[in-house]
N, C-alpha and C positions, 0 to 999 in steps of 0.2 A: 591443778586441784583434782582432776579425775584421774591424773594416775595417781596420787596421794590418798584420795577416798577409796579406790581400789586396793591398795594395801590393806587395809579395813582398820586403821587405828582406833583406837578408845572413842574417841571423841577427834572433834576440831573444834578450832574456833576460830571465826572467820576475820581476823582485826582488822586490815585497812585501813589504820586511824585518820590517813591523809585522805582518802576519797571524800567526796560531799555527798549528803543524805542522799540525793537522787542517784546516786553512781553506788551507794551502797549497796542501798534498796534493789538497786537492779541485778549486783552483782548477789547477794543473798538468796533474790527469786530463780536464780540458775545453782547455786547450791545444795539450797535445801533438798531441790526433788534427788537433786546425787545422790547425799547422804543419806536421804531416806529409805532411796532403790537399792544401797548398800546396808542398809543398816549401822550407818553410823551415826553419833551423836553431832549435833552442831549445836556451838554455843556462837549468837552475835556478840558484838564487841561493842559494850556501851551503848548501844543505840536500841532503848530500851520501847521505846514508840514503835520502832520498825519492828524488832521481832514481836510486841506482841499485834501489830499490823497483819505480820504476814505469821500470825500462829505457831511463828517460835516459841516451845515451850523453855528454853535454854538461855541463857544471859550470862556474860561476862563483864566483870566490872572492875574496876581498881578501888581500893581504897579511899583516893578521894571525893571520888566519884559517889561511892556510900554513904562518906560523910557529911555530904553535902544535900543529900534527899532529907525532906521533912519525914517527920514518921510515918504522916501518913503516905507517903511517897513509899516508904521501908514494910510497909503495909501492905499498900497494893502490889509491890514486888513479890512478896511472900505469896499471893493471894493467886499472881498471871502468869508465874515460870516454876515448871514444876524441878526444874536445876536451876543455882545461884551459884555461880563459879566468881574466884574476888582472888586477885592478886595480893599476895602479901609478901613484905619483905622483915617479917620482924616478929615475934609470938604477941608483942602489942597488936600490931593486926590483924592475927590469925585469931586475936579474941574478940574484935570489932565486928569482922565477918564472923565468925561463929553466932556472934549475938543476934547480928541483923541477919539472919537466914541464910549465910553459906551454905551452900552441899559438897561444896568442893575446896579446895586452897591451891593456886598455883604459886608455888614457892620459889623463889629466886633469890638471887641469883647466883646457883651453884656452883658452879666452874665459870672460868675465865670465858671468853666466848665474841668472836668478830662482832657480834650484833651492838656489843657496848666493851667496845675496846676502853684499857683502861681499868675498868670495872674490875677487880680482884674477887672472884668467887667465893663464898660465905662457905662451901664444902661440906664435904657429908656430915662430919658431926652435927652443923646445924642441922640438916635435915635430920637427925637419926632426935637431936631435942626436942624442935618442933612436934613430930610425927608421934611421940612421946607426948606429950602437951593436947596434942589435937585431937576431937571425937569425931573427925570427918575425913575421909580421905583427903590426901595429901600429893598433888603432883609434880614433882623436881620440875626447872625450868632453868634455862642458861646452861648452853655445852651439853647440853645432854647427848648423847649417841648412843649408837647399841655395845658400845664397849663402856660406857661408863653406865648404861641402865640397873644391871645386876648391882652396883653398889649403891644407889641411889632407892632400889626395890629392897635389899640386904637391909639400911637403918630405917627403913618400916616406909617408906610412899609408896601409894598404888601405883606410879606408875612415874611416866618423865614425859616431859613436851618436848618436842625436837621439833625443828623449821629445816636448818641446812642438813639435816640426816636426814630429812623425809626426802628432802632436795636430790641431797649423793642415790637415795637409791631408788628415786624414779627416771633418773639419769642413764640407769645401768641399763 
């Protein structure tokens, strides 16, 4: 992760879905100052107690995840992170998260991609519909790399998520 925040990317976000709160928690407390000494963004992953625990203003969440906060849960989100990042896979979603306070949309899943082998990539037109439809930035997710970013930034998203490209080029 610190040769990855040293590339200085848009943002990150820290998922770990498998860790338990206390191994998150920990691993978050050695992040943040990273990305902060760098000037980048950190979004936690669901774990919406910790970052606003440890003064994450950033949150990442899925959709069901959304749907399952009371209002006033949808409330106090809007109220404690001053970015709401929300996975979507569908412009039904992308109007779910716009309603409940998105700032962001990470959109998937574009290209094919080892992470969900199987999984047949939804491809730029959907991006190029959605980003059309949506009054928030929009960031491609799935396959993305620095050879397919220009067409995923070309049908209008700010920007793309990559894991195994950050991967290949902290390697080098």
């Amino acid at each position: 992760m610190k040769k990855v925040i040293r590339l200085h990317p848009h943002a990150v976000i820290l998922r770990e879905k498998d860790l338990p709160d206390d191994a998150y928690k920990a691993l978050a407390e050695k992040i943040l100052p990273l990305c902060e000494r760098e000037g980048v963004r950190c979004f936690l992953h669901s774990r919406v107690s910790i970052a606003r625990n440890l003064g994450c203003g950033r949150i990442h969440l899925s959709i069901p995840a959304l749907e399952t906060m009371s209002e006033a849960e949808r409330f106090e989100l809007q109220r404690n992170f001053e970015e709401i990042s929300v996975s979507c896979h569908s412009l039904e979603d992308v109007n779910i998260a716009v309603k409940n306070g998105a700032t962001q949309i990470i959109l998937g899943t574009i290209f094919e991609t080892d992470c969900k082998k199987g999984l047949k990539g939804k491809g730029i037109g959907f991006v190029e519909a959605i980003c059309k439809a949506c009054p928030i930035p929009v960031y491609a997710i799935g396959g993305i790399n620095l050879e397919r970013l220009p067409q995923v930034r070309k049908a209008g998203a700010a920007g793309g998520c990559m894991m195994s490209g950050f991967m290949q080029l902290v390697k080098n």
